[in-house]
C-alpha positions in Angstrom: 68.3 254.0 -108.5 69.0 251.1 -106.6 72.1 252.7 -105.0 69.7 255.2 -103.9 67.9 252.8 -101.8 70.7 251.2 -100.6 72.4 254.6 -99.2 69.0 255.5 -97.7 69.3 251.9 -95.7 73.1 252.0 -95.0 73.0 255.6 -93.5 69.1 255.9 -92.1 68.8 259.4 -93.5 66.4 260.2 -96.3 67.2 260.6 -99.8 65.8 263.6 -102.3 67.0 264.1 -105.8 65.8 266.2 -108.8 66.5 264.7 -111.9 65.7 265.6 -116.0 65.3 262.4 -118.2 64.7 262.2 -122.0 61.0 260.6 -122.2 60.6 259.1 -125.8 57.9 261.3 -127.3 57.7 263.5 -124.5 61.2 265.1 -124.4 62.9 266.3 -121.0 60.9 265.5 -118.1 62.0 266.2 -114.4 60.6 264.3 -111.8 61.7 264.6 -107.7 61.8 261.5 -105.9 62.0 261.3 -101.5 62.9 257.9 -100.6 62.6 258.0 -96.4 63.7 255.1 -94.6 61.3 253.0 -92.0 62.0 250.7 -89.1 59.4 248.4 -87.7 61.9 247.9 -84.8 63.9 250.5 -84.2 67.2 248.5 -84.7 67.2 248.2 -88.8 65.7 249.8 -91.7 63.5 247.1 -92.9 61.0 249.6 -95.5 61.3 252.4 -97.4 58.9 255.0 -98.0 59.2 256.5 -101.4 56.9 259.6 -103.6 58.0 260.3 -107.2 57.0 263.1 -108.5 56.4 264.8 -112.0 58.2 268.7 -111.6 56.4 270.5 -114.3 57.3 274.0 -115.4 53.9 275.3 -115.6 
Protein backbone atom coordinates (compact mmCIF):
# COMPACT_ATOMS: atom_id res chain seq x y z
CA UNK A 1 0.00 0.00 0.00
CA UNK A 2 2.59 2.31 0.77
CA UNK A 3 4.09 2.06 -2.84
CA UNK A 4 0.75 3.11 -3.82
CA UNK A 5 1.06 6.34 -2.20
CA UNK A 6 4.33 6.86 -3.16
CA UNK A 7 3.53 6.32 -7.12
CA UNK A 8 0.53 8.58 -6.64
CA UNK A 9 3.19 11.43 -5.30
CA UNK A 10 6.05 10.59 -7.77
CA UNK A 11 3.77 10.75 -10.96
CA UNK A 12 0.80 13.31 -9.73
CA UNK A 13 -1.90 11.05 -11.30
CA UNK A 14 -4.47 9.28 -9.15
CA UNK A 15 -4.38 5.81 -8.20
CA UNK A 16 -7.62 3.17 -8.28
CA UNK A 17 -7.28 -0.45 -7.49
CA UNK A 18 -9.80 -3.29 -6.84
CA UNK A 19 -8.62 -5.76 -4.67
CA UNK A 20 -10.10 -9.26 -2.89
CA UNK A 21 -8.48 -9.97 0.64
CA UNK A 22 -9.08 -12.99 2.93
CA UNK A 23 -10.95 -11.28 6.12
CA UNK A 24 -10.57 -13.79 9.14
CA UNK A 25 -14.14 -14.78 9.88
CA UNK A 26 -15.49 -13.02 7.03
CA UNK A 27 -13.87 -14.68 4.03
CA UNK A 28 -13.06 -12.83 0.60
CA UNK A 29 -13.83 -9.32 0.78
CA UNK A 30 -13.16 -6.76 -2.10
CA UNK A 31 -12.75 -3.36 -1.30
CA UNK A 32 -11.78 -0.25 -4.06
CA UNK A 33 -9.59 2.31 -2.90
CA UNK A 34 -8.92 6.04 -5.00
CA UNK A 35 -5.96 7.61 -3.63
CA UNK A 36 -5.87 11.35 -5.55
CA UNK A 37 -3.05 13.42 -5.08
CA UNK A 38 -3.23 17.29 -3.61
CA UNK A 39 -1.02 20.28 -3.81
CA UNK A 40 -1.34 23.28 -1.50
CA UNK A 41 1.13 25.01 -3.94
CA UNK A 42 0.99 23.90 -7.10
CA UNK A 43 4.76 22.81 -7.28
CA UNK A 44 4.61 19.43 -5.09
CA UNK A 45 2.16 16.91 -3.91
CA UNK A 46 2.19 17.65 -0.27
CA UNK A 47 -1.52 15.50 0.61
CA UNK A 48 -3.37 12.81 -0.56
CA UNK A 49 -6.85 12.39 -0.71
CA UNK A 50 -7.89 8.74 -0.27
CA UNK A 51 -11.81 6.71 -0.05
CA UNK A 52 -11.73 2.94 0.64
CA UNK A 53 -14.46 1.33 -0.15
CA UNK A 54 -16.27 -2.13 0.69
CA UNK A 55 -17.38 -3.71 -3.10
CA UNK A 56 -20.17 -5.92 -2.07
CA UNK A 57 -21.83 -8.38 -4.38
CA UNK A 58 -25.29 -7.67 -3.41
Amino acid sequence: MRRDYEQVVESWTPHFIRRTVDWAGRGHIGYRRLVLPLSSDGARVDMLLGLTEEARSD
